[in-house]
C-alpha positions as a Markdown table, in Angstrom:
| # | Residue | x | y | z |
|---|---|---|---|---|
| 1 | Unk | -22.7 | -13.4 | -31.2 |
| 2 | Unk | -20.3 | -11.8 | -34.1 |
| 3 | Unk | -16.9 | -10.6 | -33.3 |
| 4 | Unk | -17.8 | -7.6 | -34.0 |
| 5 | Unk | -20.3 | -8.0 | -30.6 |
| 6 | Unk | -18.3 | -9.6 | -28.5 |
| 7 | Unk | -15.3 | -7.0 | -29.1 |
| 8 | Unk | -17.9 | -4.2 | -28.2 |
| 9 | Unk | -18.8 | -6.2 | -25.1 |
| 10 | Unk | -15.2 | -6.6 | -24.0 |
| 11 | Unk | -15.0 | -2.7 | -24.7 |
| 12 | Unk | -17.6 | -2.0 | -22.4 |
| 13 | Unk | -16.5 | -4.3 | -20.2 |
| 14 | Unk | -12.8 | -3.3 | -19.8 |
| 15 | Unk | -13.9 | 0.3 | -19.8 |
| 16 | Unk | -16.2 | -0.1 | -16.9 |
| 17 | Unk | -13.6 | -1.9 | -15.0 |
| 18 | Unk | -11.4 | 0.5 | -16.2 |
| 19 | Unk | -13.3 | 3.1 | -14.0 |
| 20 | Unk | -14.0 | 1.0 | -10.9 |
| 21 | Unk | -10.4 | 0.2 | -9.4 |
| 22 | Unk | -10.8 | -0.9 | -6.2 |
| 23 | Unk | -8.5 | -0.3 | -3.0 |
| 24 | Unk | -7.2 | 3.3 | -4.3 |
| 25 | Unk | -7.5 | 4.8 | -1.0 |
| 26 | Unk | -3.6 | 4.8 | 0.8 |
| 27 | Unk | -3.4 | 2.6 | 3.6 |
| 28 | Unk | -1.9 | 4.1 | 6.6 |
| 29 | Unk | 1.0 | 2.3 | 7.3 |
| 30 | Unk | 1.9 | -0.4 | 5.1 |
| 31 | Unk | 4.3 | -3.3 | 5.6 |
| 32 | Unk | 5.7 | -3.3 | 2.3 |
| 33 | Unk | 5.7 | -1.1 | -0.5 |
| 34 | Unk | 6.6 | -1.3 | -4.4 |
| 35 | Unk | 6.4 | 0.5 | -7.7 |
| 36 | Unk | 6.5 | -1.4 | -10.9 |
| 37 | Unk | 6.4 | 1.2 | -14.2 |
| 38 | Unk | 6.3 | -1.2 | -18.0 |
| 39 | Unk | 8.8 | 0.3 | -20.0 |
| 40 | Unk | 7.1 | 0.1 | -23.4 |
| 41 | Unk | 3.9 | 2.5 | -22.9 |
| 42 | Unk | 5.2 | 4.2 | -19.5 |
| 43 | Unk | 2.2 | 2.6 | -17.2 |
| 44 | Unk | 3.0 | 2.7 | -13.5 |
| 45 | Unk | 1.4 | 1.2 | -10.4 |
| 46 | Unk | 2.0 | 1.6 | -7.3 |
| 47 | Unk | 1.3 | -0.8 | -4.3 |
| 48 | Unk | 0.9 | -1.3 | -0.5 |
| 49 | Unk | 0.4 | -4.2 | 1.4 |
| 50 | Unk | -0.2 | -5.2 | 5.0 |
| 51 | Unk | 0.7 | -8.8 | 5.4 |
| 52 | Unk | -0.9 | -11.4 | 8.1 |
| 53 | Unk | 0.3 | -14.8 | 8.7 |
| 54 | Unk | 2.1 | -14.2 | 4.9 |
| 55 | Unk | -1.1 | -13.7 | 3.2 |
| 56 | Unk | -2.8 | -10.0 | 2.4 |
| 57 | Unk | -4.6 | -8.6 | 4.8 |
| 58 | Unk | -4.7 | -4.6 | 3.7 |
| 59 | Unk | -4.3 | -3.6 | 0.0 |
| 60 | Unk | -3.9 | -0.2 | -1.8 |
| 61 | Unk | -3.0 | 0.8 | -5.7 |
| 62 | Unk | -2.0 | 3.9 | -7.2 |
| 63 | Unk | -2.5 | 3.0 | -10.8 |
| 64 | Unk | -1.6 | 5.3 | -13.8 |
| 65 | Unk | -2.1 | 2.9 | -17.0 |
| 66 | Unk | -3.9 | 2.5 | -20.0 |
| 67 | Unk | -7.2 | 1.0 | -19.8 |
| 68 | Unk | -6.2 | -2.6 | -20.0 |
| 69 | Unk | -3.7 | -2.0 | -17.4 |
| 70 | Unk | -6.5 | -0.4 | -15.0 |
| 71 | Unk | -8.8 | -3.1 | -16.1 |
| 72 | Unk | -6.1 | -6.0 | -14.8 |
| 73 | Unk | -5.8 | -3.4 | -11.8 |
| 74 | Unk | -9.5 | -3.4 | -10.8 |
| 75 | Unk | -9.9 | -7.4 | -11.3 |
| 76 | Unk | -6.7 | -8.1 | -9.5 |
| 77 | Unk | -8.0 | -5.4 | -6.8 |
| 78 | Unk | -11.2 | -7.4 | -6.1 |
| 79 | Unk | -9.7 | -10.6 | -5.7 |
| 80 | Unk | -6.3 | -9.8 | -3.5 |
| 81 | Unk | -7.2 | -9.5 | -0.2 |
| 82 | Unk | -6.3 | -13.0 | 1.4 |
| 83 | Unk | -4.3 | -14.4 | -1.2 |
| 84 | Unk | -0.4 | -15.4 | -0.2 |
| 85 | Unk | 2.6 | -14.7 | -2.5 |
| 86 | Unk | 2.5 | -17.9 | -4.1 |
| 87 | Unk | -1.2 | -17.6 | -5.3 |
| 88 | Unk | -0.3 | -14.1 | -6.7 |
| 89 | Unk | 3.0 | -16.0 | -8.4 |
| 90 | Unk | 1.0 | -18.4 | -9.8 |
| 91 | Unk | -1.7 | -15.4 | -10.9 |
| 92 | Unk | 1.0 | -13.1 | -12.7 |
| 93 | Unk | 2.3 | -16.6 | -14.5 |
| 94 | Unk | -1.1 | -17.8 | -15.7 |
| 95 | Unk | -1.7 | -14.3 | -16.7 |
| 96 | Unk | 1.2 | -14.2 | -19.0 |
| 97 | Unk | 0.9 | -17.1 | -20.4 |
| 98 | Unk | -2.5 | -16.2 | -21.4 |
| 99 | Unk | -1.7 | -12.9 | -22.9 |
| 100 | Unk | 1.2 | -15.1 | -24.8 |
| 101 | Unk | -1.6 | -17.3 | -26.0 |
| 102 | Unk | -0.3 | -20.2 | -24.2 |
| 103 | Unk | -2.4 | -20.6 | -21.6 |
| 104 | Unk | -6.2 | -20.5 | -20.7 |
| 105 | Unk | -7.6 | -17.9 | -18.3 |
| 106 | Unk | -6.7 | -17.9 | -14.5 |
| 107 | Unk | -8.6 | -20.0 | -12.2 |
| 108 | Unk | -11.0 | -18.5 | -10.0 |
| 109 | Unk | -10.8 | -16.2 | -8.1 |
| 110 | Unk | -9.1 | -14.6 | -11.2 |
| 111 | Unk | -11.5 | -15.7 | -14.0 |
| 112 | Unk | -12.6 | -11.8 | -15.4 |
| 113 | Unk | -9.2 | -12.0 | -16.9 |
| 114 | Unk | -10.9 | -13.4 | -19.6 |
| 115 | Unk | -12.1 | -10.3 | -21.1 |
| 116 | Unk | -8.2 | -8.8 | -21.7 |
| 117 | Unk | -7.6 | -12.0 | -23.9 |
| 118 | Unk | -8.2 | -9.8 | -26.6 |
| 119 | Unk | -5.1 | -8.2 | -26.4 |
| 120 | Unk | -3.1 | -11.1 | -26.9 |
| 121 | Unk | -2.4 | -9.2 | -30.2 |
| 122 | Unk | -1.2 | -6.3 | -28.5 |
| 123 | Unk | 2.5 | -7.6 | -27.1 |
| 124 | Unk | 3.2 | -3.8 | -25.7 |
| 125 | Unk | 0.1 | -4.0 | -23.7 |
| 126 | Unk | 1.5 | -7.3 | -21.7 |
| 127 | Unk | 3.4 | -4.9 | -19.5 |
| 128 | Unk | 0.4 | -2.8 | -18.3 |
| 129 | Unk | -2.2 | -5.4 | -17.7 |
| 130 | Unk | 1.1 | -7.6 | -15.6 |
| 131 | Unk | 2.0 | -4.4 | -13.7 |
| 132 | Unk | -0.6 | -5.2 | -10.6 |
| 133 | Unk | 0.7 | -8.8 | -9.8 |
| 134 | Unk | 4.0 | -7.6 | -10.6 |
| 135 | Unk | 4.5 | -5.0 | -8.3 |
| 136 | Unk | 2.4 | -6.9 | -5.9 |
| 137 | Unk | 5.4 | -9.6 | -5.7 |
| 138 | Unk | 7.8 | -7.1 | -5.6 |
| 139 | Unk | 6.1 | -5.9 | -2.3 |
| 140 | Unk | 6.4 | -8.9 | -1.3 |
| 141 | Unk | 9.8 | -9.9 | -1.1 |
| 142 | Unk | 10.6 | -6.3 | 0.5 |
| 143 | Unk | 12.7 | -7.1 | 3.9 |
């Protein structure tokens, strides 16, 4: 496969994950609450969380990003429900060291991740596709 394929398969690929965020509908009354906005291209998303025994049991986003960041959005969407605040720290970390080209792709659960390596390139993208796990630990540690 050329590079010229696999970027037109990652296209495809972030675009349709792009337009399949999960968890968008509001829960009714979350436990904790955060809004995380990336200061270079003005993304924003928007989290609730219900917590049980410290792990998440209800999940919603409001996300208003660039395709890359509603890509991360929709993978980190899929794979949030039951994960504690550690496994979301260690998520956002291996995230950014993989979009800083220091790091391979998150374990599984998180795995799709590997299709925003391509924007290693694009530093003012980081923000955007961090936003979900970031605002997701900011909910977090809400009293």
């Amino acid at each position: 496969m050329s590079d010229g394929d696999l970027f037109k398969l990652y296209s495809q690929r972030i675009l349709a994950l792009a337009a399949d965020i999960p968890h968008t509908a509001p829960l009714p009354a979350p436990h904790h609450t955060a809004k995380k906005r990336a200061p270079l291209c003005g993304s924003t998303v928007e989290v609730a969380l219900d917590l049980k025994d410290g792990r998440i049991a209800g999940y919603s986003q409001n996300v208003r990003a660039c395709a890359l960041g509603q890509a991360s959005a929709a993978i980190f969407g899929q794979n949030v429900i039951g994960r504690s605040r550690a496994e979301v720290q260690k998520l956002r970390d291996d995230l950014a060291l993989m979009l800083a080209g220091q790091g391979p792709v998150p374990n599984t659960p998180f795995g799709d991740y590997e299709v925003l390596t391509a924007a290693q390139d694009y530093p003012n993208r980081h923000g955007s596709i961090l936003l979900a796990p970031d605002a997701t630990l900011m909910a977090f540690d809400q009293d």
